[in-house]
N, C-alpha and C positions, 0 to 999 in steps of 0.2 A: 316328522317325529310323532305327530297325532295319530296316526293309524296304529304307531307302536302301541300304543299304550291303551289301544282299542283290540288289540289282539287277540285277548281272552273270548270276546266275543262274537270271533270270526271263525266260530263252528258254528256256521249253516248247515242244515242238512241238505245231501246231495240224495234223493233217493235213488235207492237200487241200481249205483254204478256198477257197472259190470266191466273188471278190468280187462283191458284190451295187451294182454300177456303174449307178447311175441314169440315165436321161435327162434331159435337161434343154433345155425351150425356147429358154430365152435364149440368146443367141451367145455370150457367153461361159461361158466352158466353167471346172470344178473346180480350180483349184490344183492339178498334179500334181507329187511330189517325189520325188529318187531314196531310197530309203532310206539310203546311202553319204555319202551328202550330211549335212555339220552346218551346217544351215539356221538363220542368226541373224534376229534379226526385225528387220533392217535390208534384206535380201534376201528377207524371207519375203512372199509375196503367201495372202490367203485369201479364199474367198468368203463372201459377208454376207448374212442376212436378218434383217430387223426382225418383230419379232412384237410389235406395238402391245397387244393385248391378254391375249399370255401365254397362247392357247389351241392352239399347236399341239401336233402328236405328231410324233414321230421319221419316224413313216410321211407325214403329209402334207408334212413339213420334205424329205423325202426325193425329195418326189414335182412340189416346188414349182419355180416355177422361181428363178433365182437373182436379186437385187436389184441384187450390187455384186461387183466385189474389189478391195477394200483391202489396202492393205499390215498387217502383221503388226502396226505399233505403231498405237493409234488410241485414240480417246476415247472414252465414254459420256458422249452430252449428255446424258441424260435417265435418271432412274428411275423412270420409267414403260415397261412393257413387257419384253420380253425378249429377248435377240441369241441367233441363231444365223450358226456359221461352220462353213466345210466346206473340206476340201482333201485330197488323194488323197497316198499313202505308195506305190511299188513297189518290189519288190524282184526285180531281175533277175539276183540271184548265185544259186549254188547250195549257199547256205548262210542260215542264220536270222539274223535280228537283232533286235534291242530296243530302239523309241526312248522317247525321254522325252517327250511333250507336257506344256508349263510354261506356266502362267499364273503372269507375272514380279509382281504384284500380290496382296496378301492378301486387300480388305478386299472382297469379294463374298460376298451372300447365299449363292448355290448355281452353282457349275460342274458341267456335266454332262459327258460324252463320252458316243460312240454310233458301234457302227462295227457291220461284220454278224461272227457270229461261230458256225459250227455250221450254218449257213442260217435264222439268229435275229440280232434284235437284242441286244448287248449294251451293256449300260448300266451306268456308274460314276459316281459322285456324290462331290465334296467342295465345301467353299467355309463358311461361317460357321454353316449351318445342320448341318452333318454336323460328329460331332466326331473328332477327331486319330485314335482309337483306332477308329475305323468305317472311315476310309480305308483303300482299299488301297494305298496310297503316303503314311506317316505324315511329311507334310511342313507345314511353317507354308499356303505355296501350296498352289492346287490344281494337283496333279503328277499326269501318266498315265502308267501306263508299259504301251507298244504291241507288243505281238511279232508281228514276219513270217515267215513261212515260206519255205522257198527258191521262186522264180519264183509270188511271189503279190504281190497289192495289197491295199489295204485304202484305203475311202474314210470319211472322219474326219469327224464329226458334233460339232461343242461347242455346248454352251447356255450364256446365262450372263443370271444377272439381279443388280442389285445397289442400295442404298441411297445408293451414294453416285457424284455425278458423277467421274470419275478418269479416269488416263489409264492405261495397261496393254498390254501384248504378249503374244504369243505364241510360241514359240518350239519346232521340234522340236531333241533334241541326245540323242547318247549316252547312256549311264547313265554313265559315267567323266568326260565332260564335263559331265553336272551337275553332280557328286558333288564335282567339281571347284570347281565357281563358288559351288555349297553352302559347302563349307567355308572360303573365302574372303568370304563374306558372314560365316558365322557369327564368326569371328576378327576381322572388320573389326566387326560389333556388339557382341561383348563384350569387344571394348578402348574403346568407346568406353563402354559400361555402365561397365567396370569404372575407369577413368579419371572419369568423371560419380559414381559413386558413391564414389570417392575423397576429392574435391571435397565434395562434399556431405556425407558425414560428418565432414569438416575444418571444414566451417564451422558443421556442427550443433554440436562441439562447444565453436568459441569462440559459440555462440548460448548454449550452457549454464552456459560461462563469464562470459561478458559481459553477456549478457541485456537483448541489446538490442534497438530494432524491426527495424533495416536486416539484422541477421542473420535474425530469425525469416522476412521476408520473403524473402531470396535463399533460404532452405532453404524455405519452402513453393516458390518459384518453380521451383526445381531438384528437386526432387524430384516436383511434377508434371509437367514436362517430361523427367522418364524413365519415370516412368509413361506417358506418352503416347509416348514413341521403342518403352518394349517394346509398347505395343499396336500400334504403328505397322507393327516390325518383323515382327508375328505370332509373337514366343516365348510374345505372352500366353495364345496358344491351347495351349500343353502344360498351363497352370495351371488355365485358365478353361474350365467346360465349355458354362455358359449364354450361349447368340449374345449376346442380348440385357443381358449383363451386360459384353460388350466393346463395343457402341454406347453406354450409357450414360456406360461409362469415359471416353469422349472428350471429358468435360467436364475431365479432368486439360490438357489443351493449353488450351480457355478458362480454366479457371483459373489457368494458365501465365502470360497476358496480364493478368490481374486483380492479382497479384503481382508480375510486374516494373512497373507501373506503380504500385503502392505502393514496391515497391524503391527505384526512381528518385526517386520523392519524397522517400522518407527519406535515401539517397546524397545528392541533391545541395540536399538542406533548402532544396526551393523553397517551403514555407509561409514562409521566411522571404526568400529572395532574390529569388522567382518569384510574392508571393502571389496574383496575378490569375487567371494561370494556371494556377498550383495549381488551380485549381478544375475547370480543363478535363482533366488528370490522373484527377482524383477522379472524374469524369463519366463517363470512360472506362473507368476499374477498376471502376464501377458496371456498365457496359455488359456485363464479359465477366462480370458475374456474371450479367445476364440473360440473357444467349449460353450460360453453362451450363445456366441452367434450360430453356431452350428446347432443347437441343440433350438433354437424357433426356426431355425430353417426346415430342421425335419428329427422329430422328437426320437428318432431312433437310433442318436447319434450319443443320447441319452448312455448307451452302454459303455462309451468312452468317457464320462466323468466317473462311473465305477471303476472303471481300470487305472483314472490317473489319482483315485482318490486315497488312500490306502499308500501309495509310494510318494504320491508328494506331500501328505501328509508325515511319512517318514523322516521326510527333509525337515520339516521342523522340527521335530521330536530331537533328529538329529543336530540340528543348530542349538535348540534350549541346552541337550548334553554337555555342549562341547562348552557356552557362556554357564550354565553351572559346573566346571571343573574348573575354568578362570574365574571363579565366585560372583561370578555381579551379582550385582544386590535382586535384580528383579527374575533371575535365573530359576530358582526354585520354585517361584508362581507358577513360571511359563509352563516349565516340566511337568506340576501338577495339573497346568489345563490341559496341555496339550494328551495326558495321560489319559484324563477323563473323555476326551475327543475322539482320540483314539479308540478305544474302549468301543465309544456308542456307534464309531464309523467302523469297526472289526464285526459288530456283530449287525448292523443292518446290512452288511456288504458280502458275509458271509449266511447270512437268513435267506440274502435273495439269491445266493448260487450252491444253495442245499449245506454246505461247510459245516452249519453245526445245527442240532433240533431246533424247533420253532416252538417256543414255547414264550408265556408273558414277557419275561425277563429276555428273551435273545430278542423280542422281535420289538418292544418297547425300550432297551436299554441304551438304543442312542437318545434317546432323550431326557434318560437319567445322566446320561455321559454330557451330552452337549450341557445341560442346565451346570452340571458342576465348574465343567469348562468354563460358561458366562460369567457365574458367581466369584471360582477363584481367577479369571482377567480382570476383572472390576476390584477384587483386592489388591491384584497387580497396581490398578491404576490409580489404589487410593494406597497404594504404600510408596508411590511412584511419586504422587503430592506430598504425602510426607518427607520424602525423599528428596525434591525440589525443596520445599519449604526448610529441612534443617539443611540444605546446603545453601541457599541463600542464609539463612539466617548465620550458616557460616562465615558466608562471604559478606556479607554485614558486618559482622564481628570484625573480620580482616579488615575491611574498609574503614571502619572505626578508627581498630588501633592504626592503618594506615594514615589516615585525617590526623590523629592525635598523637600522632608521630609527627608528620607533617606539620600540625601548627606548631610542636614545641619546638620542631627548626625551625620555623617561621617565627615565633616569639625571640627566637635566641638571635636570627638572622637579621631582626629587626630591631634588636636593641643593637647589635652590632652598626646595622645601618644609623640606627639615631645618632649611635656616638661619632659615629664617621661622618654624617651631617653634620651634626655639631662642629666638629673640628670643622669642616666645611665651613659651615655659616661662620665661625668664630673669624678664617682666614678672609672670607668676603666681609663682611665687617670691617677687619681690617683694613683690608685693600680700599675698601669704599671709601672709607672715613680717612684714609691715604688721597684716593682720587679724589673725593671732596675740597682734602687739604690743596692737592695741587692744582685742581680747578680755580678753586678761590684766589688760590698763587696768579694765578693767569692767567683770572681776570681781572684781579688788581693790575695783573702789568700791561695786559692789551688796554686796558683804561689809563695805564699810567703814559702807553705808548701812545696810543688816538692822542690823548690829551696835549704832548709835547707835541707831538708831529702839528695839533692845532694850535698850539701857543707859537710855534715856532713860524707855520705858516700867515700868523697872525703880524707877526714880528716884521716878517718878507714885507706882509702886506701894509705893515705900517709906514717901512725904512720906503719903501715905493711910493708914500701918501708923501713921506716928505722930501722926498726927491722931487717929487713933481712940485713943488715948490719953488725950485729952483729953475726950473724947465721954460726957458719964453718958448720955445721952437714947437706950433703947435702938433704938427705929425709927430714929435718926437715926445710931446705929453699924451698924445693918444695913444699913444706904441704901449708908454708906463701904465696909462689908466688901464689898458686891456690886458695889460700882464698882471694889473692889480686885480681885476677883477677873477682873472683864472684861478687864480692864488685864494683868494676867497673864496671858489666853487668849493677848492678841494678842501678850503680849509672847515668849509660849513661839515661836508662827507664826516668829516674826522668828527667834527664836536657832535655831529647824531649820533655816529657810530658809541663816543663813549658815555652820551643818554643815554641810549637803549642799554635793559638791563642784561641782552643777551649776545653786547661786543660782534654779531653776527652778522644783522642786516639792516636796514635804514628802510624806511616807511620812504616812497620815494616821490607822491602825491605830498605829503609834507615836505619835502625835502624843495620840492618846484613851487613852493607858494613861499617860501623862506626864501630862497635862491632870487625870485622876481622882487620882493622886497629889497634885499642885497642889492641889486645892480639896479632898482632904481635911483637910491640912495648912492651908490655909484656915481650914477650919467645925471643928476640931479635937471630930473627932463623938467623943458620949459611947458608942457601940457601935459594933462595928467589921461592917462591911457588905462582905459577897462580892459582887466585881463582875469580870464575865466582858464580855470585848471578842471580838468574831467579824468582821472582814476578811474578806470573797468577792468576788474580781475584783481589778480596775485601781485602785487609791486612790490614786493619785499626783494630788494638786490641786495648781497653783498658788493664786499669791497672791490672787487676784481670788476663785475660789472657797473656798479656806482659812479666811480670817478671819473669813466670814458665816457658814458651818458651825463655825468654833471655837462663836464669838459663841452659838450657837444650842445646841451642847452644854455652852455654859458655863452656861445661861440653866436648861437642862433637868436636868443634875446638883446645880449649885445650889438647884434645887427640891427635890430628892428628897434630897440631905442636909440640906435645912433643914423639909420636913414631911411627908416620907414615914414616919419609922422613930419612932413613937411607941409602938408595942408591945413585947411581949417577945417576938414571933416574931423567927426569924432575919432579917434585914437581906438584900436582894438587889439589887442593880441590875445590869441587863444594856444592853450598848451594839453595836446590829450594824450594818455597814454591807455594802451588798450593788450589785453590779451588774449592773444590770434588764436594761438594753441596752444599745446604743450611744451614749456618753456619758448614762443615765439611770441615775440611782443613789435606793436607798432606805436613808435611817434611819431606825434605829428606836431608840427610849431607852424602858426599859420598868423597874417595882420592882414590887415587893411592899410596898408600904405601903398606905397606905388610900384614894388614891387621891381626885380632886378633888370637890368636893360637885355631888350631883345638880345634874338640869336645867344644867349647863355649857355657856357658849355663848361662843366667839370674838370674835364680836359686840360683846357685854354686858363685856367683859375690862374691868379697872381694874389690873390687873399690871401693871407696866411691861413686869416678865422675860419676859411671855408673850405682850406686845405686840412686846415685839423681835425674839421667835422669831417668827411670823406674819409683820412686815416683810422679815425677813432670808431667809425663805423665799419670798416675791414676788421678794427681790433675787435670788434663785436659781433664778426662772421654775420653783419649784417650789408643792406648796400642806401644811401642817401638819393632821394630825386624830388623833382623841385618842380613847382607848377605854378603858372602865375593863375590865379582867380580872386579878383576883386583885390589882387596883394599877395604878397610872395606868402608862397606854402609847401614846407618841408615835412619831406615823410621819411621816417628812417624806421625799417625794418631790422630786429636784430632778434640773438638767443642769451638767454641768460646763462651762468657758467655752468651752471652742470651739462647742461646741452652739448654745450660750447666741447667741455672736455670731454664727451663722448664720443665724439667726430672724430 
């Protein structure tokens, strides 16, 4: 852009050119122009040759005869091949001038000029394949600047060849009148930049805020579509130095169409109002993604996003119609962006295939159209938050009166409950202080029962003390003494059972230290016998197991103070009860005397006492075995009753 604005002072003088004025067969004769003259390309006429296969040179182009002249604005059907135009400059003042030749279009491979200069050709070159900083005229366009010498001519050679079909002008003007229409484009594109990337970062960041799909889409969609306005504009050429990486770029505009039509799906949530349809949406957004891949495969496939752009862009127009005639709320946004889209896509689409003049407004109005488009979807998308927000704030509200609905049957359902507790608690209560009463009932009687059943076995054991009074016959006093004393075991069982305050179970280590008092006092032994009681574990029995294990250690002490202790060694008896497992329990009754005669067998028994311990240890799903060491030693395995009733 520096050389721009050094233009004025880019009348050198060329002395005493002498124009190199061709002949030419055909009847019509070169475009000739006054230099004085600011020739628009509405009035501009040039002449035309086609060069089909791209092989001329300056000199044969020069030498040829003429094809056409056309006017200044015109089209490239085709790219294939290469244009040449030609028109004549004079200057008939006696002073110098400098004009501008402008190719009004960016996107061309290579513009050439060619005029005679020196009594030689001179040749300058810009267009896509030359970069910014090569030209002698560092402009987005390919821009020439022509200097005349006083009372000379100069007759103008352009080449041009390009990738893409477009439509384009020519135009000779001032250096002051470029420079002019220059800075007027440039202010007119970066308010439009700087307004689009306004936009765009506003809604990038409620996308970051909110993080939702319909934002990520509008900011892919907008921000390829200024990607593609600066490639469009050709600023992208001060950034970009490789041709071939601004043909590429132009998959930013397919991808443009690939994203407002996920946009629009997500805006007006036709998976849900539209589902059939939807589909043809999807179809579409699929499309321009093959339109990108095709279009960096080979940029001339370019002329197929003009053709699908215009009718699938009809499709939304036609979708927003159809959800503004069912009223949705975001209906009339849509229709007014999609109108302004339309708008700027009708007239750059019909610019580039001649359809309508080329003038500021048709050739700059997609960018008035798209900007309006950007501004009214970003209304869309903040009346859309509004729109969210008073429907929650709806559904709020419902939830509320819901909740406070909700509690006052929950306060009503709860006082209901209280009182139904109540009654509840009031009947338990009752019952309780019922069960209490008859608890207390029955434990006074199982105390009043233990008690007689031990007054009465007391009685037994008396009427037996006195009977043996009577008794010379000594077997037949032993027979009484041992029934006096069984009589005693049970009778002790009964009188713990109705000390304990819980009528349940008897401490049964107490029970065996009481029990060995008892029947010594009994057998009123002639030597007095150390006897050790050892308790390990849980000894609480009930009645059921209590009284077959008294029975059984009345059976087995009885024994051993009546024929264990015949010596003068010291006296021992040891009694241990111990807990194997869960409810399994092992005694053992063990002395120091001498212990029963060889060969012993359970079997063969004629003992009553040892017969009754053997039974009483079946009654206790246990079994009795005997071992002499140092003096007879019984071990009796049993379970206690829960066990017992499991089995």
């Amino acid at each position: 852009m520096a050389s721009l604005s050094a233009m004025g002072s880019l009348t050198t003088s060329l002395s005493n050119e002498v124009n190199q004025n061709q002949t030419v067969q055909n009847p019509k004769q070169i475009p000739s122009y006054n230099v004085e003259d600011e020739i628009e390309v509405d009035s501009f006429k040039i002449a035309f040759i086609r060069d089909s296969l791209g092989s001329y040179t300056i000199n044969e182009v020069a030498e040829r005869s003429i094809d056409d002249v056309i006017p200044g604005r015109f089209d490239i059907p085709s790219t294939d091949g290469v244009y040449w135009f030609a028109f004549r400059i004079e200057n008939d003042t006696d002073q110098s001038f400098s004009k501008v030749v402008r190719f009004d279009e960016v996107y061309m491979e290579r513009a050439s000029i060619y005029y005679v200069k020196d009594s030689s050709w001179y040749e300058e070159h810009s267009g896509l394949s030359v970069e910014i900083g090569a030209r002698e005229v560092e402009n987005r366009a390919p821009v020439f600047l022509v200097n005349l010498e006083a009372n000379t001519s100069k007759t103008i050679y352009l080449r041009l060849n390009s990738k893409f079909r477009l439509s384009l002008g020519i135009s000779i003007e001032s250096p002051d009148r470029f420079l002019l229409k220059e800075q007027l484009h440039i202010v007119g594109y970066w308010f439009f930049f700087g307004a689009a990337i306004a936009i765009f970062l506003y809604n990038f960041f409620l996308l970051l805020s909110l993080r939702q799909k319909v934002y990520l889409y509008y900011c892919c969609y907008s921000f390829c579509f200024i990607t593609f306005s600066f490639l469009y504009s050709g600023f992208s050429l001060y950034v970009i130095r490789a041709p071939w990486l601004h043909y590429d770029l132009h998959l930013s505009i397919t991808l443009t169409g690939t994203f407002i039509f996920l946009f629009s799906r997500e805006l007006l949530q036709t998976r849900l109002n539209l589902p059939k349809f939807d589909k043809v949406l999807k179809a579409v957004a699929i499309w321009y993604v093959v339109l990108s891949i095709l279009v960096v495969i080979d940029i001339r496939f370019y002329h197929l996003l003009v053709l699908s752009g215009m009718p699938t862009m009809l499709i939304l127009f036609g979708v927003g119609i159809y959800f503004l005639t069912r009223k949705h709320k975001l209906a009339k946004f849509y229709v007014l962006a999609m109108t302004g889209y339309l708008f700027g896509l009708a007239m750059i689409a019909l610019v580039n295939i001649g359809g309508v003049p080329y003038n500021f407004f048709t050739r700059y109005g997609y960018l008035l159209g798209s900007l309006i488009e950007m501004i009214v979807f970003s209304l869309a998308l903040a009346y859309r938050v509004k729109l969210l927000q008073k429907e929650k704030n709806r559904v709020q509200q419902e939830l509320l009166g819901i909740e406070q609905r909700n509690k006052e049957r929950l306060v009503l359902k709860v006082k209901e409950r209280t009182q139904e507790l109540q009654l509840s608690n009031n009947e338990v209560s009752r019952q309780r202080d019922e069960l209490r009463s008859r608890n207390e009932n029955i434990e006074l009687l199982l105390k009043e029962i233990h008690h007689r059943v031990k007054n009465n076995l007391q009685v037994v054991s008396s009427l037996l003390d006195l009977q043996t009074r009577e008794i010379e016959d000594e077997r037949t006093l032993a027979t009484f003494i041992e029934g006096q004393s069984r009589v005693k075991a049970m009778a002790l069982i009964h009188q713990k059972l109705y000390q304990n305050e819980g009528l349940v179970s008897i401490d049964f280590g107490d029970y065996v230290e009481q029990l060995i008092k008892e029947l010594i006092g009994v057998y009123l032994l002639s030597k007095k016998v150390n006897t050790t009681v050892n308790v390990n574990g849980n000894t609480q029995f009930d009645i059921d197991t209590a009284i077959p294990l008294g029975l059984i250690l009345n059976e087995l002490i009885s024994n051993a103070f009546k024929y264990a202790y015949d010596g003068s060694e010291e006296a021992r008896l040891n009694v241990q009860l111990d807990s194997v497992d869960n409810g399994q329990y092992c005694l053992t009754v063990s002395d120091n005397g001498k212990g029963l005669p060889e060969h012993f067998e359970f079997a063969k028994l004629k003992s009553l006492g040892l017969k009754l311990v053997r039974r009483l240890s079946k009654q206790l799903y246990g079994e009795v075995m005997y071992s002499k060491d140092g003096g007879a030693r019984f071990t009796i395995t049993f379970m206690d009753t829960v066990h017992r009733k499991a089995i």
